[in-house]
Structure formats: C-alpha cells, structure tokens
N, CA, C and O atoms as a GROMACS GRO file, in nm:
protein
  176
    1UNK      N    1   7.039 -16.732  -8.559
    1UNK     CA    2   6.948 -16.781  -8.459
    1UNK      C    3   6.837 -16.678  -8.442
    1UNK      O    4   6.858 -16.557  -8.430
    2UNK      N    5   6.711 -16.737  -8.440
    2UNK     CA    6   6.605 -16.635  -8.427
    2UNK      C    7   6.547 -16.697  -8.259
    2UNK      O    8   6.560 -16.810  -8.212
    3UNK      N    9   6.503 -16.615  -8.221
    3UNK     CA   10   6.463 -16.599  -8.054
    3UNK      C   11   6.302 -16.551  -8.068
    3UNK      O   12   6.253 -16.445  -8.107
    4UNK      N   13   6.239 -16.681  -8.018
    4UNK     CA   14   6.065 -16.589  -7.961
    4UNK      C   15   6.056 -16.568  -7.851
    4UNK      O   16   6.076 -16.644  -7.757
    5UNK      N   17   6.015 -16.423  -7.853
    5UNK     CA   18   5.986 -16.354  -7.689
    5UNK      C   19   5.907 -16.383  -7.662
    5UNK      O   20   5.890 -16.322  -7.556
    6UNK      N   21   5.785 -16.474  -7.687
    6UNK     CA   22   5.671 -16.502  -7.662
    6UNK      C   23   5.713 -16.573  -7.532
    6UNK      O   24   5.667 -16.559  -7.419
    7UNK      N   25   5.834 -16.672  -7.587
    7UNK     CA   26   5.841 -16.798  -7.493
    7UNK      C   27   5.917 -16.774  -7.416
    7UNK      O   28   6.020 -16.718  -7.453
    8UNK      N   29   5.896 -16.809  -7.253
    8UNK     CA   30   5.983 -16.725  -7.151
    8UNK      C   31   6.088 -16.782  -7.138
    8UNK      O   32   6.159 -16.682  -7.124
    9UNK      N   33   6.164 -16.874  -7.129
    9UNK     CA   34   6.311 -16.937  -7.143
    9UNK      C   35   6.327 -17.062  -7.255
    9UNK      O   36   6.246 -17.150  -7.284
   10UNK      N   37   6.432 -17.043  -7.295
   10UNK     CA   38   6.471 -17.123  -7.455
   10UNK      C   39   6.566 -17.153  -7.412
   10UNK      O   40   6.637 -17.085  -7.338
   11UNK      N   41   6.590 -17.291  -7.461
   11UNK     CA   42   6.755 -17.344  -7.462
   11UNK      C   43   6.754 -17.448  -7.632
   11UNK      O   44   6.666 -17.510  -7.691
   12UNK      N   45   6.914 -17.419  -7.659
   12UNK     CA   46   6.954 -17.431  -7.790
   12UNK      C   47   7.083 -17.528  -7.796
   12UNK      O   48   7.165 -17.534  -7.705
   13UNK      N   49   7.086 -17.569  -7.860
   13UNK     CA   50   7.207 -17.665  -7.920
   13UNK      C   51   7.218 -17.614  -8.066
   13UNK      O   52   7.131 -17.636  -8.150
   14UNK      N   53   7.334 -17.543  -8.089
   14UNK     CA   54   7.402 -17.502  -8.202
   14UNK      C   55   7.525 -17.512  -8.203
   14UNK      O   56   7.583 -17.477  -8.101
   15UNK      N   57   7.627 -17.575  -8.348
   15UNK     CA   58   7.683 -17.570  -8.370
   15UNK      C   59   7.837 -17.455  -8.354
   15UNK      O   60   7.836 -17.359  -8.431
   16UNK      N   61   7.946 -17.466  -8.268
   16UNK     CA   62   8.074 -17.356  -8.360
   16UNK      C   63   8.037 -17.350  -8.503
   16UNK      O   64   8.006 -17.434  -8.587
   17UNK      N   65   8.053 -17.199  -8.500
   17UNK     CA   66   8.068 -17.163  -8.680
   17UNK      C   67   8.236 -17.203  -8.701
   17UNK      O   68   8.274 -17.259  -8.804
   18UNK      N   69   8.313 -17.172  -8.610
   18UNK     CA   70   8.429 -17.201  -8.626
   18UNK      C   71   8.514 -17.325  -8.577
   18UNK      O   72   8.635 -17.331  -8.597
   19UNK      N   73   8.469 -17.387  -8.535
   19UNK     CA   74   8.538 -17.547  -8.466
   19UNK      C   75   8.441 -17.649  -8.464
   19UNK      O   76   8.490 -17.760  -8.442
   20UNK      N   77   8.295 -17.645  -8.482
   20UNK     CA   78   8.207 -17.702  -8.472
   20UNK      C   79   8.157 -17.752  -8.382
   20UNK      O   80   8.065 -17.832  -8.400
   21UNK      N   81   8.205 -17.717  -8.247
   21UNK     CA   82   8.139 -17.807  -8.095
   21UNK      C   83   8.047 -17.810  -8.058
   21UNK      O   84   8.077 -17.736  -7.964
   22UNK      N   85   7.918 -17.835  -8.036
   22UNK     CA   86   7.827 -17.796  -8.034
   22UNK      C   87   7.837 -17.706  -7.831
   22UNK      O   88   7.901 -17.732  -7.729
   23UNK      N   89   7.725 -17.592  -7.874
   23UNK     CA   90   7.708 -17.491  -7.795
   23UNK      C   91   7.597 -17.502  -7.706
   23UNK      O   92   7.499 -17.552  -7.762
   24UNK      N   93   7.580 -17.470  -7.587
   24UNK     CA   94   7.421 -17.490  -7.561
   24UNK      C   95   7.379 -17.316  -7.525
   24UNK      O   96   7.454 -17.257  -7.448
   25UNK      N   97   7.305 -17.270  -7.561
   25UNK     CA   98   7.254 -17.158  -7.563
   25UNK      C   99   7.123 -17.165  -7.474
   25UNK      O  100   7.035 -17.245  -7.507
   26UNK      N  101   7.106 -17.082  -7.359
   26UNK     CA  102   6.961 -17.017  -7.336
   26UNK      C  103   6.953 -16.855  -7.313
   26UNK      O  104   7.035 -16.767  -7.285
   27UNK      N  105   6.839 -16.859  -7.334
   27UNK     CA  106   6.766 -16.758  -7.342
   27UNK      C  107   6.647 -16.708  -7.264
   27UNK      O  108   6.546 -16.778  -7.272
   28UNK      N  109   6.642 -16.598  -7.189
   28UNK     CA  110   6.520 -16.599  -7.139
   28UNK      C  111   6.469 -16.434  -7.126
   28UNK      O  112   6.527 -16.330  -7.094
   29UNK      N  113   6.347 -16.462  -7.163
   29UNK     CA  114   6.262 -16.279  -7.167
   29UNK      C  115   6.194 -16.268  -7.076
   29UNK      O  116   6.118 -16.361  -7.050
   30UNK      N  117   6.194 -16.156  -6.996
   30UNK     CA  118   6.067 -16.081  -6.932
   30UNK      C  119   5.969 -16.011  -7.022
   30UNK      O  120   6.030 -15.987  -7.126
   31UNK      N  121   5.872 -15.976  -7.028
   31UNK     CA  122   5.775 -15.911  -7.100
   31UNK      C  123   5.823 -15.868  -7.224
   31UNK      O  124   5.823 -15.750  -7.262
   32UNK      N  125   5.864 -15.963  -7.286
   32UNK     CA  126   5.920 -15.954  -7.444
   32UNK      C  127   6.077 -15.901  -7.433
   32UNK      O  128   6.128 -15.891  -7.545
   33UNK      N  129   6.156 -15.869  -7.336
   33UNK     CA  130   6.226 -15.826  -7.306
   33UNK      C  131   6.353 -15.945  -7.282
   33UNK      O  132   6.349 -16.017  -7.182
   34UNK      N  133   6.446 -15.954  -7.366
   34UNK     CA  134   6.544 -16.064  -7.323
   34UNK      C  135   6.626 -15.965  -7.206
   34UNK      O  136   6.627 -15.842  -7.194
   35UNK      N  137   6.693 -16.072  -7.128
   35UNK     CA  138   6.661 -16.053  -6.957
   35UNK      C  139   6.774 -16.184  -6.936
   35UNK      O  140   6.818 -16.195  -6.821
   36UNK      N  141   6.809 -16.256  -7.012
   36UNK     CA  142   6.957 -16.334  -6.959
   36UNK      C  143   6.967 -16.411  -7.103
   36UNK      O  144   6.881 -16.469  -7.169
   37UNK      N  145   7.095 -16.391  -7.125
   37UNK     CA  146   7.159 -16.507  -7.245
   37UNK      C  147   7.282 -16.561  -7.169
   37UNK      O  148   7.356 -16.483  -7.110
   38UNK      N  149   7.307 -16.715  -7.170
   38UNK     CA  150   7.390 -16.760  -7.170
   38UNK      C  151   7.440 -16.847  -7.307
   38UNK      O  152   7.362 -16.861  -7.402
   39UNK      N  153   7.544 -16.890  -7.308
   39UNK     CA  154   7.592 -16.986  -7.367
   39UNK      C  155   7.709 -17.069  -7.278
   39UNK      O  156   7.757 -17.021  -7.175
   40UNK      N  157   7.753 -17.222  -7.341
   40UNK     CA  158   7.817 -17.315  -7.253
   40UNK      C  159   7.858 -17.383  -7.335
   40UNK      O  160   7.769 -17.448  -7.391
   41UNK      N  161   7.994 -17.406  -7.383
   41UNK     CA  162   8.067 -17.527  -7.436
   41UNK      C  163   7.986 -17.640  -7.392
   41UNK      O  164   7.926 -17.620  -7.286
   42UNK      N  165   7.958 -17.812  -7.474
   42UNK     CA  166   7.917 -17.895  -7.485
   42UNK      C  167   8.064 -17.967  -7.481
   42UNK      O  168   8.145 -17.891  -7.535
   43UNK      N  169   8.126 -18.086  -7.436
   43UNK     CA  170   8.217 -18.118  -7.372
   43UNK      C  171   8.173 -18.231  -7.472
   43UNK      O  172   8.055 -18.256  -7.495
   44UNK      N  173   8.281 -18.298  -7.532
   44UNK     CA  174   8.296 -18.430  -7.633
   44UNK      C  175   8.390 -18.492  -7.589
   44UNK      O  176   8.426 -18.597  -7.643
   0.00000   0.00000   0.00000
C-alpha cells in the first residue's frame, strides 16, 4: 500500500493477505506527517 501525504485523510478497502476479508484502512497526515492509522475488519 502506498499512502499520499499530500491528501489529508484516506480510507482503503484491501484485501487479508491471509484470509482474504476485506479490511478498511484510514489514514490521515498532518503536514506530511501521518498522525492516525486505523484499520477495521469488514464483516461478511
């Protein structure tokens, strides 16, 4: 996964490498500076 600091909060849907569930990922930077990652099981 590549991350732009440009952009101030990102959210992602990616795959388990290992079970395949999908994941929801965000991301968010202060002045290029990442500043919170989460991730969250996606519930099927």
């Amino acid at each position: 996964m590549i991350l732009d600091a440009s952009v101030r909060e990102q959210t992602y849907i990616e795959d388990c490498e290992v079970c395949c569930n999908p994941i929801e990922l965000t991301a968010a930077f202060e002045e290029n500076e990442l500043t919170r990652f989460d991730s969250e099981s996606i519930e099927q």
